[in-house]
DRENROBA-631685 format. One line per 3 residues: number of its first residue (from 0); their letters; for each residue x, z, y of N, C-alpha, C. Coordinates in steps of 0.001 Angstrom, whole numbers, plus 500000, padded with zeros to 6 digits. Each point is the difference from the previous one (the first is absolute). Layout:
DRENROBA-631685
NUM) A) X:Z:Y:X:Z:Y:X:Z:Y; ...
This chain:
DRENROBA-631685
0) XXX) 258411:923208:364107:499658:498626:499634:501104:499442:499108; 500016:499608:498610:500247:499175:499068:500651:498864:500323; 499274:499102:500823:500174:499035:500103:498846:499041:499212
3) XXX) 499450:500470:499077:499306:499369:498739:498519:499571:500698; 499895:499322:499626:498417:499255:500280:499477:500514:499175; 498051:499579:499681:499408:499985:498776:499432:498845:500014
6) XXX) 500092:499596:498559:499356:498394:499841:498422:500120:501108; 500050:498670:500393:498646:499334:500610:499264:499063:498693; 498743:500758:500571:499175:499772:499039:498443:499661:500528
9) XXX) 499215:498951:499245:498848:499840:500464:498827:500395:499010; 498802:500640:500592:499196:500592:498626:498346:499482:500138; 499721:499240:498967:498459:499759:500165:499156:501006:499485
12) XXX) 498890:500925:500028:500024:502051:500049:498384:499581:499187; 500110:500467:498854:498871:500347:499405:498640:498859:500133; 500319:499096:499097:499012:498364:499919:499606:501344:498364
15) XXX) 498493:499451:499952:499708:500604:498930:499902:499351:498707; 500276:500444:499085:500179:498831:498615:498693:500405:499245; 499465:499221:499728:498532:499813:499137:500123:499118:498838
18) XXX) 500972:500305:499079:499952:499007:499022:500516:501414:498906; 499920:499751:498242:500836:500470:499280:501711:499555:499883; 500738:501230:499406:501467:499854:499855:500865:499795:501146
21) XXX) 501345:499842:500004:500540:500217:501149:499817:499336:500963; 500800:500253:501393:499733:499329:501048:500853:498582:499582; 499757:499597:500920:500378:498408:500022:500991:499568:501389
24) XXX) 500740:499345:500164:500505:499527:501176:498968:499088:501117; 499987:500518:500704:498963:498930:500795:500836:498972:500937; 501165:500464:500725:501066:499480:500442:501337:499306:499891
27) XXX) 500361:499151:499848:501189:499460:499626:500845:500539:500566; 501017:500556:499083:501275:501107:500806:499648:501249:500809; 498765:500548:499600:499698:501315:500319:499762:500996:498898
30) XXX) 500583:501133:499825:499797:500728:498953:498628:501091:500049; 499030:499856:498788:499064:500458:499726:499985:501500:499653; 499607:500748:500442:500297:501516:500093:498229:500932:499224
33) XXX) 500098:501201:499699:498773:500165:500148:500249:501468:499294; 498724:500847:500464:500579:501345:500463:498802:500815:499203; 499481:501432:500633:499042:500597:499399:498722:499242:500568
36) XXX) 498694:499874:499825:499055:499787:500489:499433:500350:501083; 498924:499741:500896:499494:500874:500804:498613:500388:498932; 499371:501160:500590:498535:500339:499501:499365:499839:500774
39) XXX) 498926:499119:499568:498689:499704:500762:498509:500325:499484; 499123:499990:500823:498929:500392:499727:498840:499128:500634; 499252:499293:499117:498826:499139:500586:499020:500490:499927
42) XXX) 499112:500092:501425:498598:500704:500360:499020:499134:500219; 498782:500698:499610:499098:499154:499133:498867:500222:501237; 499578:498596:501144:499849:500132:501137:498350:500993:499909
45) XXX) 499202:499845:498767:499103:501182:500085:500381:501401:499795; 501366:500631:500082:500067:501006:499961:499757:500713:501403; 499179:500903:500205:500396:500622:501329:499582:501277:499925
48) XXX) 500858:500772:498950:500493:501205:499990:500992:500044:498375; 500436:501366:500066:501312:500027:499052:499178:500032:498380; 498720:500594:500392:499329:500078:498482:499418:498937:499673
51) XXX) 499723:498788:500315:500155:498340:499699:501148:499529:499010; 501368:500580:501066:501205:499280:498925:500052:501168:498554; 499545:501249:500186:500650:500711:498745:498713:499466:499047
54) XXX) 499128:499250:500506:498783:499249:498841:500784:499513:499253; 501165:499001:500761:500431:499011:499275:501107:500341:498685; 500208:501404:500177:501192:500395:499606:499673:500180:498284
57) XXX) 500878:499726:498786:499533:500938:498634:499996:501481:499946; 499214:500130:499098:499533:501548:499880:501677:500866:500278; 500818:499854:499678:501369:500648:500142:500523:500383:501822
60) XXX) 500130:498462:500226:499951:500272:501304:499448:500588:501101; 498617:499330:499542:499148:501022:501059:499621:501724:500208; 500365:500504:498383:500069:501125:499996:501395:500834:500385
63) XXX) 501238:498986:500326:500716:500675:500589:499526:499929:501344; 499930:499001:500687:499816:499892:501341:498934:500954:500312; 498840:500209:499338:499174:501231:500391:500897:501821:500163
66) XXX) 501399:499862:498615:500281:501478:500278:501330:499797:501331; 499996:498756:499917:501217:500013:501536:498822:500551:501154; 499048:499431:500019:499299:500350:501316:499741:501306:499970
69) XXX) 499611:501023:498868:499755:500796:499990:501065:501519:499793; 501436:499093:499986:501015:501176:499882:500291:499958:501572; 499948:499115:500570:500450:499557:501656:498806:500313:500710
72) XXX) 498980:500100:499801:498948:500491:500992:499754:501317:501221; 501554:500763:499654:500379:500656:500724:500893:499792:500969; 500206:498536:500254:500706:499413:500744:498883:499741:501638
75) XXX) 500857:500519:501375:499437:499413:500959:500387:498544:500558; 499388:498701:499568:500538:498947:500347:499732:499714:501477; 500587:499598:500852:499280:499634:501179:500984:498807:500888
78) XXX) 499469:499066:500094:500961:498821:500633:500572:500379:501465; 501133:499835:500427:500702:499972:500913:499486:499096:500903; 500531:500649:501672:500116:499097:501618:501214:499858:500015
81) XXX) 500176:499101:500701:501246:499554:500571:500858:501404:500870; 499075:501307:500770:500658:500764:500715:500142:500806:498719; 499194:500669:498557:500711:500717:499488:501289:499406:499014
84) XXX) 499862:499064:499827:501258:498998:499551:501222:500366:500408; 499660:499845:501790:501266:500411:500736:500111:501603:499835; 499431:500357:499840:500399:501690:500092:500384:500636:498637
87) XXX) 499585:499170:498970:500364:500704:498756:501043:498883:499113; 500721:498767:500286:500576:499375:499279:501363:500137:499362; 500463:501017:500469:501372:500395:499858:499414:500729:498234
90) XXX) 498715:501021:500216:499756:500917:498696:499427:498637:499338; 499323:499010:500273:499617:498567:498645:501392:499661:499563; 500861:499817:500863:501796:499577:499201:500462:501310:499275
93) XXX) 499517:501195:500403:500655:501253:498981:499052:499799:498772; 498995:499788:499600:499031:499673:498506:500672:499045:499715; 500142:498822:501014:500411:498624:499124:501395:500127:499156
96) XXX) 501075:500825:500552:501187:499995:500000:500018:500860:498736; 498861:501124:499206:499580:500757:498890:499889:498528:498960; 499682:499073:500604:499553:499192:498282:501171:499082:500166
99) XXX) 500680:499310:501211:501274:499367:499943:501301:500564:499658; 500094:501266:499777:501013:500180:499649:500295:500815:498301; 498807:499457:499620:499414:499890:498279:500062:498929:500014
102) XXX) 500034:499248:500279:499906:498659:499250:501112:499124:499580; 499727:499270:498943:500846:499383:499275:500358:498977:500201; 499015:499615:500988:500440:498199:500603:499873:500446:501812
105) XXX) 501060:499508:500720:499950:500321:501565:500498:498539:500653; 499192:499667:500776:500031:498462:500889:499664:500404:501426; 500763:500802:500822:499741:500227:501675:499505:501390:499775
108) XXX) 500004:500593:501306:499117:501158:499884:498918:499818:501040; 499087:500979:500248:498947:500113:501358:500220:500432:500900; 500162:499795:501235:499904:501083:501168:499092:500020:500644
111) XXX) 500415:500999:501269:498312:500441:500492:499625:499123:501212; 501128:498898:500135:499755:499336:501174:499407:498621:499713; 500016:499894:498285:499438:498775:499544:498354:500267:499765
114) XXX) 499419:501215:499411:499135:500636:500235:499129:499493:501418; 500919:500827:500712:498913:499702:501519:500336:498814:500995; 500774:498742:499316:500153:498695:500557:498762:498975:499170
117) XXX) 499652:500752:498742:499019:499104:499219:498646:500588:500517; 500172:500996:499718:498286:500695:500664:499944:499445:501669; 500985:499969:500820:499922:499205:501611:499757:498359:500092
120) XXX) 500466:499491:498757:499999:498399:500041:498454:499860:499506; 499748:500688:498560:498828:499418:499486:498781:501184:499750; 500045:501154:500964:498924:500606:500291:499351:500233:498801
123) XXX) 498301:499995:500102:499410:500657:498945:500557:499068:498256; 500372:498889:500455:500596:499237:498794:500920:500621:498993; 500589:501191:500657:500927:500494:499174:499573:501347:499842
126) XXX) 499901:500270:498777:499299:501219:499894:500443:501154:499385; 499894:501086:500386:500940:501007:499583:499155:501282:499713; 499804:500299:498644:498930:501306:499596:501466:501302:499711
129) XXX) 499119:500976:500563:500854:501302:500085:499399:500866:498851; 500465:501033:499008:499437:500745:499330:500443:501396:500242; 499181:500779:500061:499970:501564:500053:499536:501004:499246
132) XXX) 500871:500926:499211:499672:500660:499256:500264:501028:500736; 498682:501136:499936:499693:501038:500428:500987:500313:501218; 499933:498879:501385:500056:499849:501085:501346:499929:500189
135) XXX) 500527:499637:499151:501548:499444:499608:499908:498547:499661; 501053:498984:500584:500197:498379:499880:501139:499581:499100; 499332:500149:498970:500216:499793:498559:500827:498596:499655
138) XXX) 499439:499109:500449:500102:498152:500106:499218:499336:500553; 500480:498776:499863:499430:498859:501065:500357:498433:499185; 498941:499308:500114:500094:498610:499612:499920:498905:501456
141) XXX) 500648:498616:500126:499761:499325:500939:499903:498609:499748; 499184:499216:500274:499764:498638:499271:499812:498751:501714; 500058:498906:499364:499673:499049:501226:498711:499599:499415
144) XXX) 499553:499010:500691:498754:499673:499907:499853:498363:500590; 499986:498930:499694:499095:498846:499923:498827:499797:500417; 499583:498560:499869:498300:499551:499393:500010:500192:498939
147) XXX) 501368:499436:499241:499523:500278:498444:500557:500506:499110; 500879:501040:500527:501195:500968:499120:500229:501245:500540; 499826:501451:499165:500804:500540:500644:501286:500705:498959
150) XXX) 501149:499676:500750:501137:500215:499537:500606:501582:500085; 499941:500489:498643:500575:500901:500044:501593:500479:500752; 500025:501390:500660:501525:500238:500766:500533:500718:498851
153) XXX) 500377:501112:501364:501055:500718:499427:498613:501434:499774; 500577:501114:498997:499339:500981:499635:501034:501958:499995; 499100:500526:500276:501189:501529:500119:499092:500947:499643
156) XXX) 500726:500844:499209:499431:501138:499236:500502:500864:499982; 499590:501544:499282:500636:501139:499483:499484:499614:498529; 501668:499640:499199:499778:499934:498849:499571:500691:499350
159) XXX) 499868:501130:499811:499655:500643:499478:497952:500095:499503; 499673:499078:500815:498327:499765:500290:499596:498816:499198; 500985:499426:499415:500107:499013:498943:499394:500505:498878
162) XXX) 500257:501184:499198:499116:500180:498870:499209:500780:500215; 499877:500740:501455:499245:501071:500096:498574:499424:500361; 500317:498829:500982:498941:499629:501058:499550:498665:499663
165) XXX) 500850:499399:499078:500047:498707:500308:500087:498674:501083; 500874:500862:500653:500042:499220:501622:500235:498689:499581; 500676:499559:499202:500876:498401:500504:498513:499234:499609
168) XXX) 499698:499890:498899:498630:499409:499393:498914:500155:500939; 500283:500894:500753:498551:500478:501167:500259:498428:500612; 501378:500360:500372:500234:499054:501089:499788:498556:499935
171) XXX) 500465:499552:498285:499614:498454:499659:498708:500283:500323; 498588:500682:499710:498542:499645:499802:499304:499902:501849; 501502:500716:500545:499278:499538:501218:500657:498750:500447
174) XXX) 501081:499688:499885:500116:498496:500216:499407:499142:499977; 499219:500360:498683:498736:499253:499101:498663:500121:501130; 500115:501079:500429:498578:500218:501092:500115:499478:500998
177) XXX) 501390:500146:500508:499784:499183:501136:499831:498077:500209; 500471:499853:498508:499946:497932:500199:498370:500162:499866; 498953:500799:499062:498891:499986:499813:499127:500446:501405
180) XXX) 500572:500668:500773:499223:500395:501232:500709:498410:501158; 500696:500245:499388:500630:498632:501465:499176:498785:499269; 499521:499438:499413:499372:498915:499203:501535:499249:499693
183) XXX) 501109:500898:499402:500685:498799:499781:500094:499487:498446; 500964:499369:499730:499885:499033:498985:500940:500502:498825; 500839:500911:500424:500722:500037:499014:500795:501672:500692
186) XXX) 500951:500565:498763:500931:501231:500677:501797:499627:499842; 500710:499977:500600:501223:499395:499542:500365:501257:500128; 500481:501040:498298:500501:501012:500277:501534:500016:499897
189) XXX) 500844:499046:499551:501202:499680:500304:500948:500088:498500; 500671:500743:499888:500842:499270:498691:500560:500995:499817; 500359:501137:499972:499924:501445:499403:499052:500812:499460
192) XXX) 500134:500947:498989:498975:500473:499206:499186:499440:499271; 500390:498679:499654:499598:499217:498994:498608:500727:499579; 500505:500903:498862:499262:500528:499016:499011:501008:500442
195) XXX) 499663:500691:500851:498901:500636:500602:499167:498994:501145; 500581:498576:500137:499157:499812:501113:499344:498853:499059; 500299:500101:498697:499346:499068:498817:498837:500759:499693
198) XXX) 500408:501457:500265:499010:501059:499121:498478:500076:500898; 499818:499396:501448:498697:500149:500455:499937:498501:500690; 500416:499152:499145:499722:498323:500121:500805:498755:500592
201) XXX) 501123:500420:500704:500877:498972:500609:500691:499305:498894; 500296:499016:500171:500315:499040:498632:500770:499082:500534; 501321:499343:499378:501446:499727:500464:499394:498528:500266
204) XXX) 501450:499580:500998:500231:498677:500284:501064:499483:500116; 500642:499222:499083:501453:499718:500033:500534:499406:501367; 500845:500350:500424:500538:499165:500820:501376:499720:500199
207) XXX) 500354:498671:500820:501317:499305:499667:500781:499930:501607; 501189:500478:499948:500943:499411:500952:501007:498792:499961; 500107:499267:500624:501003:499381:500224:501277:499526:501212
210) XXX) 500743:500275:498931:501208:500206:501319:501121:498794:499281; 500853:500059:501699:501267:498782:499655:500957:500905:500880; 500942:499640:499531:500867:500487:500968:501053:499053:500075
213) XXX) 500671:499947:501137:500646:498970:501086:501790:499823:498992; 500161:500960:499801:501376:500484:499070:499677:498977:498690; 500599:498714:499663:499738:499534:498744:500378:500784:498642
216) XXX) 501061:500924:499944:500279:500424:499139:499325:501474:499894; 499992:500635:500899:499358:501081:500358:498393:499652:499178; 499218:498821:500395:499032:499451:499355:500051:500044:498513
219) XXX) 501101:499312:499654:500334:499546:498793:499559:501540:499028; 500814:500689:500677:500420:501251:499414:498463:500761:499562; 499608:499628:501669:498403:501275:499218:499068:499034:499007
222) XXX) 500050:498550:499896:498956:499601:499618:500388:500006:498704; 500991:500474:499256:500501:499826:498781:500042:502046:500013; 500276:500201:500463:499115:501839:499568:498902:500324:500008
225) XXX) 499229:498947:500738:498449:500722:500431:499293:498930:498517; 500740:499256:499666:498788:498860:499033:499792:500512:498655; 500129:501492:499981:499851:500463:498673:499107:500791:500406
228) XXX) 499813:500859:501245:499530:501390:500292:498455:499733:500449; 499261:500608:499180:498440:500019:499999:499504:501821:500499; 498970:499859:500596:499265:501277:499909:499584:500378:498687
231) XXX) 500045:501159:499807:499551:500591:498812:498388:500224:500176; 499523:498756:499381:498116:500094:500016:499382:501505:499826; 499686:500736:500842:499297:501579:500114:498703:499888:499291
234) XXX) 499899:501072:499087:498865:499981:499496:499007:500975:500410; 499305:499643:500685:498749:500328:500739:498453:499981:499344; 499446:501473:500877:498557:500559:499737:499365:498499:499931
237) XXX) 498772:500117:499166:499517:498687:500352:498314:501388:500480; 499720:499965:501059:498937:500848:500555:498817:499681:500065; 499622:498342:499775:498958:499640:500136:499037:499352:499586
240) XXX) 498914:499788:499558:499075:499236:498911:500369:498505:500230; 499575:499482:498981:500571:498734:500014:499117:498997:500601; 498937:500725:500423:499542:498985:500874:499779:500088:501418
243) XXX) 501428:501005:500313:499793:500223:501348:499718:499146:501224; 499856:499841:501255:500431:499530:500480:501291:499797:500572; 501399:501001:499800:500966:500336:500597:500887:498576:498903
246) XXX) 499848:500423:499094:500626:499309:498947:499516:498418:499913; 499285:499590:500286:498905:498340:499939:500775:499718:501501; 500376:500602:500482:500349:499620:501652:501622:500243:500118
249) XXX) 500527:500651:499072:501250:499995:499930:501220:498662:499386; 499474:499044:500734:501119:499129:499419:501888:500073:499396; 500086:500850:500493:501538:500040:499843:499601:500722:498788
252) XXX) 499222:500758:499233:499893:500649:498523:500676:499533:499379; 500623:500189:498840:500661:499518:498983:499529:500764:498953; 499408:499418:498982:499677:500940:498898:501393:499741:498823
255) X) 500030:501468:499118:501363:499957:498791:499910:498901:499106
């Protein structure tokens, strides 16, 4: 022990901004922050199956999403119980731990006890599809579930099934299946992979933090480093006809 503290700090977490150009202060003496987007996806309440939304999709898109289904169709998907959860979660953290320790951005890791404390709290709500290639467990996706969202988790693979199989893309279109089978309203696939989860329809939403911190100068300090620093606007698939419904329902859109 140091001795050293770390500044105290208070944070208002992702208010969504729906306007053009930068964020704005909403707070007096709170500094305005703002980060990558999340990706979202709005479902169109007559859809009730996956070949509804790829209607909606342009000719580009939908013909990928047809060869994703059809390079992955050798995939055994099959949703998880709570007892094989417990018996196999240690091998879902060995896949997961294959794409976390590629990655370029890291915020916490998963374990297997968070796994089977979410599947015990919120039961069939949390849902966890297993994949098997030729009787081998390849990866696994896990999402929560709402009335009217379901929020993408965490995801684990053998990279290598990325160009072969197209696993990760499998996995957005079932995200996609499951808000469309749950009647929900929307897919919150989260704020990584930008650019492939543009490529079969999720479409950004800015959002803003705000924080103060208790340290006046400490304050001083970040709000005069941070008042220059913008996200670098990602330029993203645009996947879908323009008169979708995903897009007419997407308020946070921002067109160039």
């Amino acid at each position: 022990n140091t001795g050293a503290s770390l500044p105290r700090v208070a944070m208002l977490k992702d208010v969504p901004i729906h306007y053009e150009g930068r964020r704005r202060q909403l707070y007096p003496g709170w500094i305005p922050l703002e980060f990558d987007p999340e990706m979202l996806l709005h479902l169109d309440p007559e859809w009730s199956a996956i070949e509804d939304y790829t209607q909606q999709l342009n000719t580009k898109s939908r013909t990928k999403i047809k060869r994703v289904l059809k390079v992955s169709s050798t995939f055994v998907v099959s949703e998880w119980s709570a007892q094989k959860l417990e018996g196999q979660a240690d091998a879902l953290i060995d896949l997961y731990s294959k794409v976390f320790d590629r990655s370029g951005f890291r915020l916490g890791k998963l374990h297997a006890q968070e796994l089977l404390e979410s599947k015990r709290f919120w039961g069939d709500d949390f849902i966890v599809l297993g994949y098997e290639l030729e009787g081998e467990l390849v990866g696994f996706q896990c999402a929560y579930r709402n009335q009217h969202e379901i929020e993408a988790f965490f995801v684990g693979f053998l990279p290598e099934l990325v160009k072969s199989h197209a696993i990760y893309q499998r996995m957005l279109i079932e995200f996609t299946r499951m808000g469309i089978e749950s009647a929900c309203t929307r897919v919150n696939m989260g704020r990584t992979a930008l650019d492939v989860k543009s490529s079969i329809g999720a479409l950004p939403q800015r959002l803003q933090c705000d924080v103060r911190f208790r340290n006046s100068v400490f304050h001083k300090i970040a709000e005069r480093f941070t008042r220059g620093f913008d996200p670098t606007s990602p330029v993203l698939k645009k996947a879908w006809k323009a008169d979708s419904f995903a897009v007419k329902h997407h308020l946070e859109f921002h067109s160039s």
